[in-house]
C-alpha positions, 0 to 999 in steps of 0.5 A: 913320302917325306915333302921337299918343299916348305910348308911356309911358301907363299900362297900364290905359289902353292897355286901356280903348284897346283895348277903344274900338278894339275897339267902332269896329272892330266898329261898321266891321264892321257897315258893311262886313258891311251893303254884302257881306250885300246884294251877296253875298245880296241882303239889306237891313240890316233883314233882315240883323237877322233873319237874325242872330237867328235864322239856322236859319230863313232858307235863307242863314242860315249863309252870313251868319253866316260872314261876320258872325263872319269880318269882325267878329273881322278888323276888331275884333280884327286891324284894331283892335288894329294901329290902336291900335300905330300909334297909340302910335307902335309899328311893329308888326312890331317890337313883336310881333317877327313880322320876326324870323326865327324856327326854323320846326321850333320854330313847327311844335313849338309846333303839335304840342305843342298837338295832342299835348295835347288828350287830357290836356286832355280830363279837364279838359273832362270835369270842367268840362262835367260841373260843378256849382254851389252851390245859391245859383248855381241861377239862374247854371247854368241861365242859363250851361248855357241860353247854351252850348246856343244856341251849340253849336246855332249853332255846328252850323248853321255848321260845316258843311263836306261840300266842300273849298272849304267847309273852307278857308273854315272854316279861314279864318274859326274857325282863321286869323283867330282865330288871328291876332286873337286873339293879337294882342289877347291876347298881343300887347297885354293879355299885354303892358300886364298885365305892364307893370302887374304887374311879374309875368309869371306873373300876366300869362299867367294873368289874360290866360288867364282873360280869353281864356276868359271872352269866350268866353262858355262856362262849361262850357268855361272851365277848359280854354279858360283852361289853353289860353290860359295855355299861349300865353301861355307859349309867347308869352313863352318865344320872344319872337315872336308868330307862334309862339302864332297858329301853336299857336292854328292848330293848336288851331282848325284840327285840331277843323275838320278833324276836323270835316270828316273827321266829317261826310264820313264819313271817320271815326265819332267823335262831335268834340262829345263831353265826355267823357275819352279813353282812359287809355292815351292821356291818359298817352301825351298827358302824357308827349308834352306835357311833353317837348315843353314842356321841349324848347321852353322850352329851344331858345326861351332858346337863341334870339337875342332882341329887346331887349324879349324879353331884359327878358321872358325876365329877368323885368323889367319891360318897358317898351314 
C-alpha cells in the first residue's frame, strides 16, 4: 500500500489521525464483534448491548466481555495504528526497527527488570490507592473511587482462569495484545510524534507516560501506571526497537495473570488485588535489583548497532520521521 499523506505533516495532526483511526478501528471491531458474538454464543447485536452493560447477570456474560475487550484493543490499537504508518507511506517494520536484530538476553532483561520492579512500585501504588483529594474535589473522589470499583468488579468476572486453556486465553487478551497495542500506539506513534513536537525526549516519555495512565481510566491507580509507562518509554528510546518495551509490558500483563492463575488454582494464598506495600526487606531488595538492571541496560543498548532514526534519538536531536 503506497501512503496518500506526507510523512512531514505536523505532529499534532498525526495525533488527531491516530485517534480517527483509532475510533474506525473501533467502529470495524464492533462489526466483527456483532457477527462472533452471534456465531460463538447465539447472541443478537441488541442482546449483545445488554449483556455489555451488565455482563454478571447473563451466564455467557464473561465469555463475551473477553471477546469485546480482545477485538476491540486488536482492531483499535494494533490494526489501526499500522493503517495509519501505511498510510504515511512508512514500512512499519522500518519505522518501529522490529526487523532489526535485536540481543534477546537484553529483551528478556527488559522483562525481568520489569518484574524485579514491581516491590518498589508497590509503596508508590500504597500511597496513590490510599490518597485523598481537596475537599473542593469531593465530588471528583467519589466519582473516580465509584469508577474504579466497577472496574475491579469487572475485572474480577473476567479474569477468572481455573484451566490452562483459559490461562493462555487471558494471556492472549490482558497480556499479549496490550502489549502489542498499546506500544505501538504509545511508544511506536505518540512517544514519537511528541518528540517530534517537542524537540525533548524526556517530556516525550513523560507526557506519553501520563496519557498511557489517564486512558486507563484509574485515578487510584495513576501515578504507578504513568512511572510504568514513563520506564517503556525509556526502554523504547534507549534501544531503538520497539519490541523491546511489548516484551517489558508482557511481562508486566502476563506475570499479574498468572499469578492470578496460581491464586485462584490455590496454588499459592496471596491476595494479588492487594494495595498495600510489601515487605521492607523486599522493597530494598527490588531497588538495589531494579537500578542495576537499569544501568546495566542503559549501557549495553548504546553499545547496540542502531538505525539512523535511533542514532538521532539516542543524540538527543530532533528526529525527523
Amino acid at each position: 500500500m503506497k501512503g496518500f499523506i506526507s510523512k512531514d505533516l505536523h505532529p499534532s495532526w498525526v495525533l488527531l489521525l491516530l485517534i480517527v483511526y483509532m475510533a474506525g478501528g473501533y467502529f470495524v471491531a464492533m462489526f466483527v464483534i456483532g457477527l462472533l458474538a452471534n456465531w460463538i454464543f447465539g447472541i443478537g447485536l441488541i442482546e449483545l448491548a445488554t449483556v455489555a452493560t451488565n455482563p454478571a447477570d447473563h451466564p455467557q456474560g464473561p465469555q463475551v466481555m473477553l471477546l469485546l475487550q480482545g477485538v476491540l484493543q486488536f482492531f483499535a490499537f494494533i490494526v489501526a495504528p499500522l493503517f495509519l504508518l501505511l498510510s504515511l507511506n512508512y514500512r512499519p517494520g522500518d519505522y518501529l526497527n522490529w526487523k532489526t536484530p535485536s540481543p534477546w538476553l537484553l529483551v528478556l532483561l527488559s522483562g525481568i527488570l520489569i518484574i524485579a520492579i514491581m516491590p518498589a512500585n508497590s509503596v508508590i501504588i500504597q500511597w496513590n490507592a490510599h490518597m485523598s483529594f481537596p475537599d473542593f474535589m469531593r465530588a471528583f473522589e467519589e466519582w473516580a473511587r465509584q469508577q474504579e470499583e466497577q472496574l475491579a468488579e469487572l475485572t474480577k468476572l473476567i479474569t477468572r482462569f481455573n484451566s490452562v486453556p483459559e490461562l493462555l486465553i487471558g494471556l492472549v487478551v490482558f497480556a499479549a495484545i496490550p502489549a502489542v497495542g498499546e506500544e505501538l500506539v504509545f511508544r511506536g506513534i505518540a512517544q514519537q510524534q511528541i518528540h517530534r513536537w517537542s524537540g525533548n525526549i524526556h517530556v516525550a516519555i513523560w507526557v506519553t507516560g501520563i496519557i498511557f495512565a489517564a486512558i486507563h481510566v484509574q485515578f487510584f491507580g495513576f501515578l504507578p501506571r504513568a512511572i510504568l509507562g514513563a520506564l517503556f518509554g525509556y526502554l523504547y528510546f534507549w534501544s531503538g526497537r520497539i519490541i523491546v518495551p511489548i516484551v517489558a509490558h508482557f511481562a508486566n500483563n502476563g506475570f499479574t495473570v498468572f499469578l492470578l492463575y496460581l491464586q485462584q488454582t490455590r496454588a499459592i494464598d496471596t491476595n494479588i488485588e492487594s494495595t498495600e506495600a510489601m515487605p521492607w526487606y523486599s522493597i530494598a531488595l527490588s531497588l538495589l535489583v531494579s537500578v542495576g538492571l537499569l544501568y546495566f541496560l542503559r549501557q549495553a543498548f548504546a553499545r547496540q548497532p542502531l538505525r539512523p532514526q535511533s542514532i538521532a534519538q539516542a543524540a538527543g536531536t530532533e528526529q525527523q520521521l
